[in-house]
Predicted model as a PDB file, atoms N, CA, C, CB and O in Angstrom, pLDDT in the B-factor column:
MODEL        1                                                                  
ATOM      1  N   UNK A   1     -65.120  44.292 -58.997  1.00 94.00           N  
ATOM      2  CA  UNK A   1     -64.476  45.007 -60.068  1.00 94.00           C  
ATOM      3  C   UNK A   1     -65.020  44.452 -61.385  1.00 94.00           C  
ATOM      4  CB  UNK A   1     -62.920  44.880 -59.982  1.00 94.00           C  
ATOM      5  O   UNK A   1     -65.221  43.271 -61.667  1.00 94.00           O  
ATOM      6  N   UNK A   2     -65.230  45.606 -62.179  1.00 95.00           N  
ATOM      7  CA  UNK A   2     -65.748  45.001 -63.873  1.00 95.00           C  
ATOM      8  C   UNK A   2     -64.408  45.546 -64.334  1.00 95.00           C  
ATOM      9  CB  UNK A   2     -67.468  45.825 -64.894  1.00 95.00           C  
ATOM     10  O   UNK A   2     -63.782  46.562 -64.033  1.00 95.00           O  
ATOM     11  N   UNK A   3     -64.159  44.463 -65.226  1.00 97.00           N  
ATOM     12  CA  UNK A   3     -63.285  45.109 -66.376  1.00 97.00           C  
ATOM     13  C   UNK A   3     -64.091  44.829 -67.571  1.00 97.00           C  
ATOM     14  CB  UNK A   3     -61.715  44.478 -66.544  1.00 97.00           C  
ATOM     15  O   UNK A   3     -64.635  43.792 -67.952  1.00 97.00           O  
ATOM     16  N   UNK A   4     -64.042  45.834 -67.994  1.00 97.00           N  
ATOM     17  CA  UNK A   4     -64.441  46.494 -69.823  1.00 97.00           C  
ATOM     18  C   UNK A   4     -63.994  45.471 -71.056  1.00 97.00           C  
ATOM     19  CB  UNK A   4     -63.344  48.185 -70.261  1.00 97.00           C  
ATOM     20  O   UNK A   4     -63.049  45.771 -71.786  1.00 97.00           O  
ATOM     21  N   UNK A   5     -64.454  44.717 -71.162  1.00 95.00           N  
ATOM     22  CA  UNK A   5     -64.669  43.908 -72.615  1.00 95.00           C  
ATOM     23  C   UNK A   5     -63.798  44.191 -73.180  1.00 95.00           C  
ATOM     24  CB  UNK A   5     -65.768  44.103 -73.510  1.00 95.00           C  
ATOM     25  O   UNK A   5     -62.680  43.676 -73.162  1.00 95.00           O  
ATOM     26  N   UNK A   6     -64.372  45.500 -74.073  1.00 95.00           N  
ATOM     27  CA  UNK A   6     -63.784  45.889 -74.887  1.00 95.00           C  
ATOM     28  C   UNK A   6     -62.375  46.008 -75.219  1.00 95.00           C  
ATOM     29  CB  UNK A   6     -64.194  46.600 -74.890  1.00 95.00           C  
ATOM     30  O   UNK A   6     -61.764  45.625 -76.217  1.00 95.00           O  
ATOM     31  N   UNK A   7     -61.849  46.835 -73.810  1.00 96.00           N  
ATOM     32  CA  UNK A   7     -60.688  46.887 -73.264  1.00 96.00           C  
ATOM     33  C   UNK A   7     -59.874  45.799 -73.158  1.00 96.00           C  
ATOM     34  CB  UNK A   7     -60.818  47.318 -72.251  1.00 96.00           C  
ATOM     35  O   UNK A   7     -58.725  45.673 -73.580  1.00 96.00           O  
ATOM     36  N   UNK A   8     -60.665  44.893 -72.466  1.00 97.00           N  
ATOM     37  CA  UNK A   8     -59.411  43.693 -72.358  1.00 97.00           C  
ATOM     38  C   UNK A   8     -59.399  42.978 -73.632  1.00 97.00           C  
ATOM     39  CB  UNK A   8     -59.640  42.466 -71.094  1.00 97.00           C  
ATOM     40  O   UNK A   8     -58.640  42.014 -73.731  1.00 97.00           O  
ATOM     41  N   UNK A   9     -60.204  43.346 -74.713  1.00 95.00           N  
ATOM     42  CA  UNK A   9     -60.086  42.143 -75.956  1.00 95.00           C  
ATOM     43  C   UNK A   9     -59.428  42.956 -76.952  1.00 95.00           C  
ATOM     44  CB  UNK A   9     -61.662  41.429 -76.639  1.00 95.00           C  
ATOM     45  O   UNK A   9     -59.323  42.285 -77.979  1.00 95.00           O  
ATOM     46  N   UNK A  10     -58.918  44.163 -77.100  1.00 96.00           N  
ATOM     47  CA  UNK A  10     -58.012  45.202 -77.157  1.00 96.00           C  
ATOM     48  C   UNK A  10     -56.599  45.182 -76.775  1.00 96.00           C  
ATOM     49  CB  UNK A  10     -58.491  46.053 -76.530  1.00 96.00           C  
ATOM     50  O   UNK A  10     -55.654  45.167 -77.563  1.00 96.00           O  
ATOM     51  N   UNK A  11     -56.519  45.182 -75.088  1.00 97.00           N  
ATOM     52  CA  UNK A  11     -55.217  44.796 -74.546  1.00 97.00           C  
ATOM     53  C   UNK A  11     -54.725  43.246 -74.753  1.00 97.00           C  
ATOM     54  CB  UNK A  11     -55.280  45.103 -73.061  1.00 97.00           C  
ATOM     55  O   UNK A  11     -53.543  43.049 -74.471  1.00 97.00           O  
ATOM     56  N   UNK A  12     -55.285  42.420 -75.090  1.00 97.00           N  
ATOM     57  CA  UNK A  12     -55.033  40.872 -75.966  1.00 97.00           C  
ATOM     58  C   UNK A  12     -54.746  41.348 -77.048  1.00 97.00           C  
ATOM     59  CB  UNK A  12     -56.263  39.722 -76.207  1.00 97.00           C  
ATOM     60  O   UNK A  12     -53.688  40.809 -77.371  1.00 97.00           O  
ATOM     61  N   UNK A  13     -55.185  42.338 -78.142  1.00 97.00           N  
ATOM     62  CA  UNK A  13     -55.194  41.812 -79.536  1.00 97.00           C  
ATOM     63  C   UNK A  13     -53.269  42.706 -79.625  1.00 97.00           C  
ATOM     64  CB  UNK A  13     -56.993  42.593 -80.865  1.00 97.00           C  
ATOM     65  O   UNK A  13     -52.280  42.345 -80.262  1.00 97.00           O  
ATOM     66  N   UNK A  14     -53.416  43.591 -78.932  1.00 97.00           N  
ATOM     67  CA  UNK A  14     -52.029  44.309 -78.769  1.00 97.00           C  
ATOM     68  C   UNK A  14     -51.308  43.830 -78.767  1.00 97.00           C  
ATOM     69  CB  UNK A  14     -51.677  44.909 -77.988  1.00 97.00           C  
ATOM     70  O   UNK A  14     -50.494  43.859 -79.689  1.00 97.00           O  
ATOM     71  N   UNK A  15     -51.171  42.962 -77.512  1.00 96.00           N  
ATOM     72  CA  UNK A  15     -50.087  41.741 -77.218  1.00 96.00           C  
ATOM     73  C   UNK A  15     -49.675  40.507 -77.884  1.00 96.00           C  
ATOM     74  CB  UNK A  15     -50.379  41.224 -76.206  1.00 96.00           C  
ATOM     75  O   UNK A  15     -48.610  39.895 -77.803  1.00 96.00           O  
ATOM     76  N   UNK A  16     -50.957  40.214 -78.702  1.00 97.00           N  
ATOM     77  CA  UNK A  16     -50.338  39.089 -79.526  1.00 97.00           C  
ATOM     78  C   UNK A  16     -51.368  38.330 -78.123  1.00 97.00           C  
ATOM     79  CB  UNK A  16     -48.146  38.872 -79.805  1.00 97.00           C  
ATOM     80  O   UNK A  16     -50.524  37.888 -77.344  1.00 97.00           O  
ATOM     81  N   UNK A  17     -52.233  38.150 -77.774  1.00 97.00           N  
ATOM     82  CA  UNK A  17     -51.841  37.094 -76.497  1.00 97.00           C  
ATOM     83  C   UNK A  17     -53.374  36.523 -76.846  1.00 97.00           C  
ATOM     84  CB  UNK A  17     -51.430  37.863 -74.509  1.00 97.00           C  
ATOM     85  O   UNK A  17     -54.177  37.203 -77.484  1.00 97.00           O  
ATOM     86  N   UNK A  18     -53.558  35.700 -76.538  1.00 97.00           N  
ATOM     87  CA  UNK A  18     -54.741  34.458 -76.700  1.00 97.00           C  
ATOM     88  C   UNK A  18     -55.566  34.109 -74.700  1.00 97.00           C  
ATOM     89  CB  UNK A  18     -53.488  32.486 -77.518  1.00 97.00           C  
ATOM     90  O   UNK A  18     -54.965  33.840 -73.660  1.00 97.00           O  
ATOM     91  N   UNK A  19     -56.876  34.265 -74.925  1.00 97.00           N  
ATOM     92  CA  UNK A  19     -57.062  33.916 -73.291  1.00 97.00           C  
ATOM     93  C   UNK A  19     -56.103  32.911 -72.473  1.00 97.00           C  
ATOM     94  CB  UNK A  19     -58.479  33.259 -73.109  1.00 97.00           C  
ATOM     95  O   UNK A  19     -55.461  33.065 -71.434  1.00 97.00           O  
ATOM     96  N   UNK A  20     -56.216  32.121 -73.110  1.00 97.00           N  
ATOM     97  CA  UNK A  20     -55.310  30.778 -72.738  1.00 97.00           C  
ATOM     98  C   UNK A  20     -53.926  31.445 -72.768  1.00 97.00           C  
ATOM     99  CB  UNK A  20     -55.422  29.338 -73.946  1.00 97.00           C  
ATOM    100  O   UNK A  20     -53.354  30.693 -71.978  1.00 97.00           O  
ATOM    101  N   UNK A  21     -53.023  32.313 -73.125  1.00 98.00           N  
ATOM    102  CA  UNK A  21     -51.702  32.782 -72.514  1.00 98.00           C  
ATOM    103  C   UNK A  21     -51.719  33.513 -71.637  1.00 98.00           C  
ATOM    104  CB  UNK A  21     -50.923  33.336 -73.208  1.00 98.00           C  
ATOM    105  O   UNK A  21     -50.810  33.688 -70.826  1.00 98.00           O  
ATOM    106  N   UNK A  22     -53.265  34.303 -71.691  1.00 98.00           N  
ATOM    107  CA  UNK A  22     -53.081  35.316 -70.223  1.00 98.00           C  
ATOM    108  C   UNK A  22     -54.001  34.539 -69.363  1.00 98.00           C  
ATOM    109  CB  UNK A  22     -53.650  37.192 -70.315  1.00 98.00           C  
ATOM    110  O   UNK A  22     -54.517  35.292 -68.536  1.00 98.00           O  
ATOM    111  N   UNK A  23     -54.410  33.283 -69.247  1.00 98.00           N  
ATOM    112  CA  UNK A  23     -54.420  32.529 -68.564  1.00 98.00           C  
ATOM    113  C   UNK A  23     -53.069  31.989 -67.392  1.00 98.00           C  
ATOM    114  CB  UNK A  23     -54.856  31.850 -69.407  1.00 98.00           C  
ATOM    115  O   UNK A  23     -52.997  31.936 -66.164  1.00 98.00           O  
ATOM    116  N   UNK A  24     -52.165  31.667 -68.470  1.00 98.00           N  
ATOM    117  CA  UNK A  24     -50.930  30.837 -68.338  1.00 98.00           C  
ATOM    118  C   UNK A  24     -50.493  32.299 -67.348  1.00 98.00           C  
ATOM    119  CB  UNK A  24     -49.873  30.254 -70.061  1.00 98.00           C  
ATOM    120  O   UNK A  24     -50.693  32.159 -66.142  1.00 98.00           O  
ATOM    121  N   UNK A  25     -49.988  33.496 -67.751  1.00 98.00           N  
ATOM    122  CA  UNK A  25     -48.946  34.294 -67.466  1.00 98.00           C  
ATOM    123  C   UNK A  25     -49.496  34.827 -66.138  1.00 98.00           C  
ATOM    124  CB  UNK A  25     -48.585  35.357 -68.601  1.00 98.00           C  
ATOM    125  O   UNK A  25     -48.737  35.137 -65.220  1.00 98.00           O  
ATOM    126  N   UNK A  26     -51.020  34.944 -66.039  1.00 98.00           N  
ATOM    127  CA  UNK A  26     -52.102  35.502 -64.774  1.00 98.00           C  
ATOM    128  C   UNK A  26     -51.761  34.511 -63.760  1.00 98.00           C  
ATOM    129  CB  UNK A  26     -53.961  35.463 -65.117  1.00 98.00           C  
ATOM    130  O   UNK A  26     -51.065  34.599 -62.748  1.00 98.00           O  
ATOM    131  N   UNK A  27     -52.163  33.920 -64.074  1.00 98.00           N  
ATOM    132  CA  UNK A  27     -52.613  32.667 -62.607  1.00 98.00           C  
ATOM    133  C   UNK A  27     -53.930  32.666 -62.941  1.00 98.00           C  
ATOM    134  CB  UNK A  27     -52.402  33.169 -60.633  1.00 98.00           C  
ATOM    135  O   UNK A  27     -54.311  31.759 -62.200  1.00 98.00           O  
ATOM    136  N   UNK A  28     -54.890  33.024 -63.517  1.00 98.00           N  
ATOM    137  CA  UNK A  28     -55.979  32.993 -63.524  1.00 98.00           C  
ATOM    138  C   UNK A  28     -57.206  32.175 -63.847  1.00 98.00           C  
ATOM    139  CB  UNK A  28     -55.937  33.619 -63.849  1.00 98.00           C  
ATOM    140  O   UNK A  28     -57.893  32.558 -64.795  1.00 98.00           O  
ATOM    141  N   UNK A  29     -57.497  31.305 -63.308  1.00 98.00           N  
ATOM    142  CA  UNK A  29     -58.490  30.751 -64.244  1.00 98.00           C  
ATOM    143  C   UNK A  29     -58.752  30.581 -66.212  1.00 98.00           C  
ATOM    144  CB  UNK A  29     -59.455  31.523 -63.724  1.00 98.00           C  
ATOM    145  O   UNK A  29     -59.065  31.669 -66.696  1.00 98.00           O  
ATOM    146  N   UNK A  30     -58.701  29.955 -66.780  1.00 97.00           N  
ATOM    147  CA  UNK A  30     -59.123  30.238 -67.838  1.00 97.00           C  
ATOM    148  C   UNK A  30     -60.558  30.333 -68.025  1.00 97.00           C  
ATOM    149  CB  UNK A  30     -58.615  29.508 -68.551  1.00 97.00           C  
ATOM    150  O   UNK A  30     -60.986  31.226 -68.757  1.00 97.00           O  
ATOM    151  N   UNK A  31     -61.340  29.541 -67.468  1.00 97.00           N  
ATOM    152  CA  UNK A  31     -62.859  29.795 -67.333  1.00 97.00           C  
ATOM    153  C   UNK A  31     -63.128  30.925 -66.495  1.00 97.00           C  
ATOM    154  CB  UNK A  31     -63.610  28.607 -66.750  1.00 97.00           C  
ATOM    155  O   UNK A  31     -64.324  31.210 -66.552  1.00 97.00           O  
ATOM    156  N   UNK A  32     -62.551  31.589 -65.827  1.00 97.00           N  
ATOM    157  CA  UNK A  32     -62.654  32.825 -65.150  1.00 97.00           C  
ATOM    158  C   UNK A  32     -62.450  33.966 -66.271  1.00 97.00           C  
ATOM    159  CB  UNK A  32     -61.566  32.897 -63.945  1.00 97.00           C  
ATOM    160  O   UNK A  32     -63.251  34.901 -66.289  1.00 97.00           O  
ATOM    161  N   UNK A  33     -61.713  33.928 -66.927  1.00 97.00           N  
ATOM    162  CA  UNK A  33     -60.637  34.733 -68.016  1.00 97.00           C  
ATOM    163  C   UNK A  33     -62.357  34.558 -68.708  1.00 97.00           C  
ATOM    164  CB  UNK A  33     -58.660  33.759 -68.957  1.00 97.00           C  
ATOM    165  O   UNK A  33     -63.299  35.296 -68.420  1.00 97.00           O  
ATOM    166  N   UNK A  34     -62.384  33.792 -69.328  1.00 96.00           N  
ATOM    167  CA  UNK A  34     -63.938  33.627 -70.461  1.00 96.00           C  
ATOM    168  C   UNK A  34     -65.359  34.075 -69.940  1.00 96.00           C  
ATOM    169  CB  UNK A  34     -64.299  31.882 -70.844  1.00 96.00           C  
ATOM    170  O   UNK A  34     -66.363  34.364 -70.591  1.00 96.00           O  
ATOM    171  N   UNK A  35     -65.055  34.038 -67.959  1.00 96.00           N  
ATOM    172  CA  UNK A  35     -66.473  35.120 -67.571  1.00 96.00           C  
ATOM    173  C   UNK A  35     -66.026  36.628 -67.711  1.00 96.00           C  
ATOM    174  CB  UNK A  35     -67.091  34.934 -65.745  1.00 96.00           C  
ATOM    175  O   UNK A  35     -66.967  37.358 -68.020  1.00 96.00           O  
ATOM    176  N   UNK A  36     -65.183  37.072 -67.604  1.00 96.00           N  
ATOM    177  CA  UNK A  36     -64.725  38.156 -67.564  1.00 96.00           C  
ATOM    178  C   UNK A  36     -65.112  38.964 -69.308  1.00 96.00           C  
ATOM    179  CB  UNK A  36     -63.136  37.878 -67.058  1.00 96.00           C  
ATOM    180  O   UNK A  36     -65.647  39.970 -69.774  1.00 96.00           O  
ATOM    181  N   UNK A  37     -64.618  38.076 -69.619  1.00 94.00           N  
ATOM    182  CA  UNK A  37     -64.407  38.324 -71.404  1.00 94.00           C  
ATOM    183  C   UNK A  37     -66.336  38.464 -71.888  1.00 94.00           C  
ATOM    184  CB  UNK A  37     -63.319  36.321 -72.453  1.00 94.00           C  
ATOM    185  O   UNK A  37     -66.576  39.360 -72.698  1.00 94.00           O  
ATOM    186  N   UNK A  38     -67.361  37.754 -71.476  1.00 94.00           N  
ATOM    187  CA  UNK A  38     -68.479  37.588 -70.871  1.00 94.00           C  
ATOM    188  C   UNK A  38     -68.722  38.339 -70.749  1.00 94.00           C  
ATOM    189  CB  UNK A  38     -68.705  37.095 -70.081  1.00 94.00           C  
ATOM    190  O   UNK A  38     -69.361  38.742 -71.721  1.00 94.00           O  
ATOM    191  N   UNK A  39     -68.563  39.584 -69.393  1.00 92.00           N  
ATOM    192  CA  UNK A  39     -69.376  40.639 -69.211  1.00 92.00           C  
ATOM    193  C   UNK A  39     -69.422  40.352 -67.439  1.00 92.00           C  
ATOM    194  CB  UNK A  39     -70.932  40.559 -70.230  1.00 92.00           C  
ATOM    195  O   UNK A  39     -69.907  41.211 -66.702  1.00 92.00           O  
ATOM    196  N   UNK A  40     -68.972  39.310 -66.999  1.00 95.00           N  
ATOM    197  CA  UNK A  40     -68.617  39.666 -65.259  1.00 95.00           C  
ATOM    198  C   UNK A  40     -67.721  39.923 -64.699  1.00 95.00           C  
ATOM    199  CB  UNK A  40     -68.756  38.936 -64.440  1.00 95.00           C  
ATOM    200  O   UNK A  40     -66.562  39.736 -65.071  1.00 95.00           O  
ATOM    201  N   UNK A  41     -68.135  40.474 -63.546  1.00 96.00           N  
ATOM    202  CA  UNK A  41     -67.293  40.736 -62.886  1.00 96.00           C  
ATOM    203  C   UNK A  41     -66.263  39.817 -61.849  1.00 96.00           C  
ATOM    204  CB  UNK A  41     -67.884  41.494 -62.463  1.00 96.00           C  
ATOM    205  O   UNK A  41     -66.339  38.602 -61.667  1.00 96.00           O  
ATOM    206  N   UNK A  42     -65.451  40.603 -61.336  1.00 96.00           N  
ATOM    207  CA  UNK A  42     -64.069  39.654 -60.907  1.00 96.00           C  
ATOM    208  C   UNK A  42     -63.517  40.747 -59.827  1.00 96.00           C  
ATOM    209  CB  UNK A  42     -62.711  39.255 -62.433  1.00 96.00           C  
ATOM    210  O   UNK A  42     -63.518  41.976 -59.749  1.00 96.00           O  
ATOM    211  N   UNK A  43     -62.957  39.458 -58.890  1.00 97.00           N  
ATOM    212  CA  UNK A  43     -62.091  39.975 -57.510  1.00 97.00           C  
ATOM    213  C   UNK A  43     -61.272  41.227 -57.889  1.00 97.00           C  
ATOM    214  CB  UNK A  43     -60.922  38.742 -56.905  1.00 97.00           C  
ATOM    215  O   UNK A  43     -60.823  41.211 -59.035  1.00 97.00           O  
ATOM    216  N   UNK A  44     -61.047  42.110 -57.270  1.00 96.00           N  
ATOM    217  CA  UNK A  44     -60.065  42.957 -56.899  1.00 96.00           C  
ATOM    218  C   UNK A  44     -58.655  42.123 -57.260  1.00 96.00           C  
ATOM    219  CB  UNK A  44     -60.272  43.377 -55.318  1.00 96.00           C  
ATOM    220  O   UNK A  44     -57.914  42.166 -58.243  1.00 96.00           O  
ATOM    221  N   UNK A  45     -58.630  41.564 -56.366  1.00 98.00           N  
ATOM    222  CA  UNK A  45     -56.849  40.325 -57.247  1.00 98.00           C  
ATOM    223  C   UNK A  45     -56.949  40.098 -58.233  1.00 98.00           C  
ATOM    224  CB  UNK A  45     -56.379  38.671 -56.905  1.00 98.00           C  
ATOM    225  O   UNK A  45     -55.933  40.230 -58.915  1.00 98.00           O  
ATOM    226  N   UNK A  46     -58.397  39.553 -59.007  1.00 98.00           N  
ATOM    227  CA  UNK A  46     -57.771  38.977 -60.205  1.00 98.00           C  
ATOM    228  C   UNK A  46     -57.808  40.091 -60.888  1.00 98.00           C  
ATOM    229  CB  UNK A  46     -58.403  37.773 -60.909  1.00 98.00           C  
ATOM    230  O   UNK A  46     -57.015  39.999 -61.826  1.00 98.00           O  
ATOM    231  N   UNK A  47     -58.283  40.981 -60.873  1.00 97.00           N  
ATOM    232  CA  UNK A  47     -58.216  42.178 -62.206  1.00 97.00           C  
ATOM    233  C   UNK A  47     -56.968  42.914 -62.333  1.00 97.00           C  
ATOM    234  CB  UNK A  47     -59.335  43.425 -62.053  1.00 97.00           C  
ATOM    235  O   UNK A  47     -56.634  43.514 -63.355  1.00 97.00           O  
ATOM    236  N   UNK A  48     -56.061  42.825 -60.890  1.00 98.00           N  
ATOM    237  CA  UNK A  48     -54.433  43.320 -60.858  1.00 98.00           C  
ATOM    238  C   UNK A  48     -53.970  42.084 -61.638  1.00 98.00           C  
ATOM    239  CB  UNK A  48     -53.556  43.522 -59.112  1.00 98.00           C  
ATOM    240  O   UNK A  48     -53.290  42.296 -62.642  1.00 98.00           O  
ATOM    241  N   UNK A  49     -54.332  40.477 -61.209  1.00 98.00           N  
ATOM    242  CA  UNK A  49     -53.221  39.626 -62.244  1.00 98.00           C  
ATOM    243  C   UNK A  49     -53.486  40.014 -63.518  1.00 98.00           C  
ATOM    244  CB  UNK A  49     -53.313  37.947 -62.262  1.00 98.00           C  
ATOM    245  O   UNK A  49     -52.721  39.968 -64.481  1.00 98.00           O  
ATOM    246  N   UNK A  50     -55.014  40.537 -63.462  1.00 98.00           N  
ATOM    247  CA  UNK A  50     -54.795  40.249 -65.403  1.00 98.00           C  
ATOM    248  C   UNK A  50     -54.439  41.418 -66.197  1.00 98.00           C  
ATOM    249  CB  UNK A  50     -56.320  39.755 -66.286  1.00 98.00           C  
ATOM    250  O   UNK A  50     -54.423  41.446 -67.427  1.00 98.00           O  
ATOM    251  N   UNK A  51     -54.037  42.779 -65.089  1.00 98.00           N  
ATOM    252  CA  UNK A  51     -53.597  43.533 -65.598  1.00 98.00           C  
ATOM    253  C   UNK A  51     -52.016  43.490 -65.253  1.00 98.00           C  
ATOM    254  CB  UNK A  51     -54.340  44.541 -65.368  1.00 98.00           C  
ATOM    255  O   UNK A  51     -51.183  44.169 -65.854  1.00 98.00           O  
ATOM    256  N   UNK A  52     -51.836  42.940 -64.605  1.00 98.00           N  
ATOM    257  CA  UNK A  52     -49.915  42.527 -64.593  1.00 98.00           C  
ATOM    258  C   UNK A  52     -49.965  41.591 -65.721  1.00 98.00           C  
ATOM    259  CB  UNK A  52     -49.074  41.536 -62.917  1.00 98.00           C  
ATOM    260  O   UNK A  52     -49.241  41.845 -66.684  1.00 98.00           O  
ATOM    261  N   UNK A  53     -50.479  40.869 -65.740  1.00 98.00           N  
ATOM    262  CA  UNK A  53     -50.133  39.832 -66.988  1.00 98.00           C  
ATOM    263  C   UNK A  53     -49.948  40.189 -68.565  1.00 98.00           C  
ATOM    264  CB  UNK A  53     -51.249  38.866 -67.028  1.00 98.00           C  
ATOM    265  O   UNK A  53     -49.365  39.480 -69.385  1.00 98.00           O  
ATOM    266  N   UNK A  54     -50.695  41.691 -68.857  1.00 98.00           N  
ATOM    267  CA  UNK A  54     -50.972  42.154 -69.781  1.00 98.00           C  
ATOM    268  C   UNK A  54     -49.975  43.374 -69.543  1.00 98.00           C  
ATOM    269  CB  UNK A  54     -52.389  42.255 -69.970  1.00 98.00           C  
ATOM    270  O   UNK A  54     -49.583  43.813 -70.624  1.00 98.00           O  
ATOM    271  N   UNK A  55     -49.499  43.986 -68.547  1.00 97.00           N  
ATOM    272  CA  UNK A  55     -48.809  44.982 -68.335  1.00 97.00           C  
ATOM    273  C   UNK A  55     -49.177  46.217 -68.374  1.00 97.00           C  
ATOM    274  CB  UNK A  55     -48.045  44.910 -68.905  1.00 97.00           C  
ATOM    275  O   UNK A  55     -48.666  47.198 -68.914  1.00 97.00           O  
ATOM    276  N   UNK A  56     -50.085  46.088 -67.769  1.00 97.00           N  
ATOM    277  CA  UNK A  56     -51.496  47.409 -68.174  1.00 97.00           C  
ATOM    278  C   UNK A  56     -51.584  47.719 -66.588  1.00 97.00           C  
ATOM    279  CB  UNK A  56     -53.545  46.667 -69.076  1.00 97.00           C  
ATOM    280  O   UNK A  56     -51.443  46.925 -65.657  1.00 97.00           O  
ATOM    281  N   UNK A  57     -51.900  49.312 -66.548  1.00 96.00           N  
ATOM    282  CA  UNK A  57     -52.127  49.825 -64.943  1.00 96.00           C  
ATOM    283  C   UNK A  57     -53.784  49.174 -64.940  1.00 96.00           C  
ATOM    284  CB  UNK A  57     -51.970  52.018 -64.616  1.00 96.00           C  
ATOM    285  O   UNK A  57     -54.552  49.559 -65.821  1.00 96.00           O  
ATOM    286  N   UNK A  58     -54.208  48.274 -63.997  1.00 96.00           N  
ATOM    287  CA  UNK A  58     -55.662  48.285 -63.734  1.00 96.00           C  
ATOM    288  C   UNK A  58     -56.378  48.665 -63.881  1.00 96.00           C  
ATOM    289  CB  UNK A  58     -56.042  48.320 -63.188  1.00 96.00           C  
ATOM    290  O   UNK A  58     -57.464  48.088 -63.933  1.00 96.00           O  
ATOM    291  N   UNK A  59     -56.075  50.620 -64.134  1.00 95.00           N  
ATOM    292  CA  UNK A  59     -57.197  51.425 -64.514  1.00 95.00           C  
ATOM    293  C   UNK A  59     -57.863  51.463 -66.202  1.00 95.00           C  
ATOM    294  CB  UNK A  59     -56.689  52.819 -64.104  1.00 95.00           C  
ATOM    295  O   UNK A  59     -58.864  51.763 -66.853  1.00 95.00           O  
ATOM    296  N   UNK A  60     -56.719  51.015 -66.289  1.00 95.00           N  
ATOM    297  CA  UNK A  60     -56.858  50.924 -68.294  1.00 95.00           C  
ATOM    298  C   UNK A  60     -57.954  50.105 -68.706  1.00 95.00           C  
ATOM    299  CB  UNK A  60     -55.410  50.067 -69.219  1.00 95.00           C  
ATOM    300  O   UNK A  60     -58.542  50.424 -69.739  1.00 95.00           O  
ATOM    301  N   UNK A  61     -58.282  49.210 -68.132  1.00 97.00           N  
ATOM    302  CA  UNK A  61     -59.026  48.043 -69.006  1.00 97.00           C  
ATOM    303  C   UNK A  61     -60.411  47.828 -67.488  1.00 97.00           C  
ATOM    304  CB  UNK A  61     -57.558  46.132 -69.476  1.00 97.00           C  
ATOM    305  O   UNK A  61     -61.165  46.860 -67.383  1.00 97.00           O  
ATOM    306  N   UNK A  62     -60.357  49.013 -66.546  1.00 96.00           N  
ATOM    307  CA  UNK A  62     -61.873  49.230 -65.802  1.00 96.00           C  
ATOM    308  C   UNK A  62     -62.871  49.290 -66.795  1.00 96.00           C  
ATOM    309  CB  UNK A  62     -62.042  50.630 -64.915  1.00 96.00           C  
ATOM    310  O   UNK A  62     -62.699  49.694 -67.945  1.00 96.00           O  
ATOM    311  N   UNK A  63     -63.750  48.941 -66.385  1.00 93.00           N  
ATOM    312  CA  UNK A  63     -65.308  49.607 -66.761  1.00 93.00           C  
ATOM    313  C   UNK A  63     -65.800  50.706 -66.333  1.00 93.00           C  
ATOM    314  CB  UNK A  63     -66.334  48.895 -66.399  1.00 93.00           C  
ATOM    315  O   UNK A  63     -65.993  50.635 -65.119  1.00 93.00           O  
ATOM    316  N   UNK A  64     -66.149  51.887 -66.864  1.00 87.00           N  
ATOM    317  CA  UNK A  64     -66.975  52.945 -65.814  1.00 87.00           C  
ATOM    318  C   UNK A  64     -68.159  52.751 -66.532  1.00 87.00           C  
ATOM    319  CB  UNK A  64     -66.480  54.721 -65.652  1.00 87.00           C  
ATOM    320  O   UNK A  64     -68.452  52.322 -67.648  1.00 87.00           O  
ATOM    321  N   UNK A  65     -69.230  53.547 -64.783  1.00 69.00           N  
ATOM    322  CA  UNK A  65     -70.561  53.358 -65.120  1.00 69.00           C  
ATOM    323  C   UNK A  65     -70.526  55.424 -65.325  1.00 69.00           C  
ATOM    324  CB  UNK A  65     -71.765  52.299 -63.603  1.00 69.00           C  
ATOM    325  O   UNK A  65     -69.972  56.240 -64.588  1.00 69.00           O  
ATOM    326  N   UNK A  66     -71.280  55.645 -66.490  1.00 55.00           N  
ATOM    327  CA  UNK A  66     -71.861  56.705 -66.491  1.00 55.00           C  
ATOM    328  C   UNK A  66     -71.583  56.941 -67.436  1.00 55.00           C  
ATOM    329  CB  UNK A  66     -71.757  57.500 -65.728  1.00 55.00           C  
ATOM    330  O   UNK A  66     -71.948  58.003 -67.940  1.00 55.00           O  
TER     331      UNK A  66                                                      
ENDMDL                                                                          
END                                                                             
C-alpha cells in the first residue's frame, strides 16, 4: 500500500497532529511514519492504523497510479 504524501501531510495539518502524535495514537513506528511521509510504501495494517489514528477511511489518504 502507498499512501499519498500529500494527503497524509494534509490529514496532519487538519488535526493539529505532529508525526510523533500519530506515531503515539497509531502504534506505528515513528521512523516508519517518516518513510511513509518519504514516499514508501507500507503494510496493509499500518496504513488502517494510520488511518484510524487520523480518523480518515483508508481510502482518503491512498495513492492512485494513473
Amino acid at each position: 500500500m502507498r499512501i499519498d504524501r500529500k494527503k497524509l501531510k494534509i490529514a496532519l495539518i487538519k488535526k493539529d497532529m505532529s508525526q510523533k502524535e500519530l506515531s503515539k495514537r497509531s502504534g506505528v513506528a515513528r521512523a516508519t511514519i517518516s518513510y511513509i511521509v518519504n514516499g514508501k510504501s507500507c503494510s496493509d495494517e499500518v496504513g488502517q492504523k494510520i488511518a484510524a489514528a487520523l480518523d480518515v477511511n483508508v481510502t482518503d489518504i491512498l495513492e492512485y497510479e494513473g
